[in-house]
Each structure stands twice: as structure tokens, then as C-alpha cells.
N, C-alpha and C positions, 0 to 999 in steps of 0.2 A: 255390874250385875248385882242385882238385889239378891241378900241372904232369904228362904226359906221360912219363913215365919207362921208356925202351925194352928198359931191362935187367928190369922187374918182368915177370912168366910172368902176365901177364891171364886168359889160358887157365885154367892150374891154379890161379889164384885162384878162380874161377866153379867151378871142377867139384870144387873141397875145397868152397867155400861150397852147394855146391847139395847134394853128398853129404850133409853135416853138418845140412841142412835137410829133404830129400825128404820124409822120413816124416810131418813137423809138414804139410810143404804138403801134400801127400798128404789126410791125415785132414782138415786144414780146407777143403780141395776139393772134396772129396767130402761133407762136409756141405754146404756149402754150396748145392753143386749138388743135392742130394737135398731139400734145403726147397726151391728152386726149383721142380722138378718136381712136390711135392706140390703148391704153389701153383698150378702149370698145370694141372695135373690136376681140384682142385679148382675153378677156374674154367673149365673145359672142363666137366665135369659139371652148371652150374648156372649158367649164363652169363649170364642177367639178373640173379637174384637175388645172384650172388657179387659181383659188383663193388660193391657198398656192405658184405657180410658182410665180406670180406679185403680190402677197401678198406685200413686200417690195416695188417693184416699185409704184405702185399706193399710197402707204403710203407715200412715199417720192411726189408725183406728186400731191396729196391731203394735204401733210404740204406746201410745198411750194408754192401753189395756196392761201392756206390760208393765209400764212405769206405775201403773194402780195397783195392779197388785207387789211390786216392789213395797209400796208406799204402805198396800193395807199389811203387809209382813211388817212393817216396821211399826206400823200402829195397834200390832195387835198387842194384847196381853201375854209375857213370854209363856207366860204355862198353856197358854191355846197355840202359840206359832208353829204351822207346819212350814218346814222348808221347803217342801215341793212346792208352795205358792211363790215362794222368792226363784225358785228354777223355772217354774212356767211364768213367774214375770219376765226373767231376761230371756227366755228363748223366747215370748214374744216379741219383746223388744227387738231382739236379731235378727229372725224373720220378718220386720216391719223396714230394718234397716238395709235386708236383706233383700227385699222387695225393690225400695224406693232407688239405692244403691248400684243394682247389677243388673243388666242387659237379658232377656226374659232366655236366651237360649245357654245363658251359664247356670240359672236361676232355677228351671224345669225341673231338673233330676234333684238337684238337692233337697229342694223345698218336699217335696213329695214325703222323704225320708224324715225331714226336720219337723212337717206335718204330723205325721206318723208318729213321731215319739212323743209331741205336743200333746197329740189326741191323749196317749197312752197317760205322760205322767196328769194330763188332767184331769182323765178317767180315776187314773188312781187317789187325786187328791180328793176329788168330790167325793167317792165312797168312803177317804178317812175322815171331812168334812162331818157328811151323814153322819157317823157312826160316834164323833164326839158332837153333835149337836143334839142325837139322839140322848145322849148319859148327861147332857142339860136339858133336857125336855120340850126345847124347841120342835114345833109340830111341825107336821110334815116333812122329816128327813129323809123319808122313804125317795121322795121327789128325786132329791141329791143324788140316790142312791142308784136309781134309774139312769139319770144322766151321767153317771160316772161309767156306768156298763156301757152305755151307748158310747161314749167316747172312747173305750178301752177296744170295743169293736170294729170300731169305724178305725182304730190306730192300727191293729193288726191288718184288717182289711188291706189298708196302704201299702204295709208292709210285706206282704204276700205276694200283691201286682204293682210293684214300680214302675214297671214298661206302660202297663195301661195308663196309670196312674199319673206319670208323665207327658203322656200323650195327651190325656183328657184334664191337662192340669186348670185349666178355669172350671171344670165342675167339681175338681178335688178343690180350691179353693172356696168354692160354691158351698160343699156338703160342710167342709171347715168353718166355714163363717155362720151358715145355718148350724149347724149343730152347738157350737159355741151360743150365738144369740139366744136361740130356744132354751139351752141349759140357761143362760140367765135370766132368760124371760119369766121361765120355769119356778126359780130361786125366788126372783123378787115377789112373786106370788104369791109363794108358799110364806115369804117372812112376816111374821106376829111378833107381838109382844109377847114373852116368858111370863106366865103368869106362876107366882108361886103362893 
């Protein structure tokens, strides 16, 4: 761990670092987000039979989200690192592993629940997101700020009807995988250059 050094411009380190990157995050956000959404989509369409067809896919599309955001914790600048990115990376991760792993009537009830707190801590990172992208001047944080509620929503929601929730679990993976893609389809949109 680097010493505190009060003379460094922390500020203009981030907004050269972020300018210098936008475009890469941009395009891999935006894909990202768009497998996502086919994924929801496709399991919204076909909600019993999908969960064992894109059973593997979506495990592969939920490890590897997971392992991105591991990856973007560790690439970030420690004065911007939120941990909640490094916890909603491996609980993607585990629900991806969780998926491809276990037999869909062990899988049902928990996932519902693991969904559930997913939604929540994602919701809550994207409105602490917003609120320090906002104090660098990154436009449109507002965006972030929307999609953090929506996902804090959608987490209680889960957690209120398990039973349903279970029952109807390819459209509870459905609303997940959609609401996920949109929030970063949403993101990569919104992301500019910091102009200072």
C-alpha cells in the first residue's frame, strides 16, 4: 500500500485515467450488457424449457461478469475501490458456478434468495457509484442512480415472494439478466469523456 501523498492531483489522475480508457469501457459494457439482455430475453420467452437450454450459457456469462468485476476492483485506483464491486463479483461468480454445477431442483430456492441480495448489493453499489462519479463530474450519474433503485427493488421484491419467486424461476432469472443488461447498456451510454 502506497503512503498518502497530499501534493499528488488524485482528481486529475482519475479523469486522465478514465479519459484514456472511456472508449475500451464503453464497448466492453455495452457488450456485455447486450449478451445479458439476450439472455433475459431468451429466458423470458421460454421459461421452463430455457433454464437447462442456457443453463451453461448464462453460467459462463455470470462467471465471467463476476471475474470482470473482480478484475475491474483490482484495476481500479485504491481511493475509488468500492468493495461491494469485489462482493458482487464473486457472488456472481457463485451463482454462475452455482448454475452450471447443481441440478436445477437443489438450485431453485437458493438462487431466488442469492438473486435477491445480488440485486440489492448491486443496487446499492451503483447509487454509491453515481454519487462518487457525480463529485468527479462524470455526466450523467443520475442514470446509475436510477438503475441502482431499480435493482434495490427488484432485490426486495425477491425477497418478500420466495415461493412465487421459485416457482416462476426462469422469469426471476429473466427480470435478473434483463435488468442487469439494461443497467449496463444504460452505463455505457451515459459514459463520456471528463472534460475539465
Amino acid at each position: 500500500m502506497q503512503r498518502y501523498d497530499s501534493d499528488f492531483d488524485h482528481v486529475g489522475n482519475f479523469v486522465s485515467t478514465w479519459n484514456a480508457n472511456v472508449r475500451r469501457a464503453r464497448v466492453w459494457t455495452a457488450v456485455l450488457g447486450a449478451l445479458l439482455v439476450v439472455g433475459g430475453v431468451a429466458s423470458a420467452v421460454a421459461p421452463l424449457g430455457i433454464y437447462a437450454a442456457i443453463q451453461g450459457v448464462v453460467s459462463a456469462l455470470l462467471i465471467a461478469g463476476g471475474v470482470g468485476a473482480v478484475v475491474s476492483y483490482a484495476r481500479t485506483p485504491e481511493l475509488f475501490r468500492s468493495p461491494t464491486t469485489l462482493v458482487v463479483g464473486v457472488l456472481n461468480a457463485l451463482l454462475g458456478v452455482m448454475l452450471l454445477a447443481l441440478p436445477a431442483y437443489l438450485t431453485a430456492g437458493t438462487l431466488v434468495f442469492l438473486l435477491a441480495f445480488l440485486f440489492i448489493i448491486a443496487g446499492a453499489e451503483r447509487i454509491t457509484y453515481a454519487r462518487r462519479m457525480r463529485y468527479f463530474g462524470v455526466p450523467s450519474s443520475g442514470l446509475a442512480t436510477a438503475t441502482g433503485v431499480l435493482n434495490i427493488v427488484a432485490g426486495v421484491a425477491f425477497l418478500l415472494m420466495p415461493a412465487v419467486s421459485s416457482l416462476m424461476l426462469g422469469y426471476v432469472l429473466a427480470g435478473y439478466l434483463l435488468v442487469g443488461g439494461v443497467s449496463l447498456l444504460a452505463e455505457a451510454a451515459a459514459m463520456r469523456p471528463i472534460e475539465r
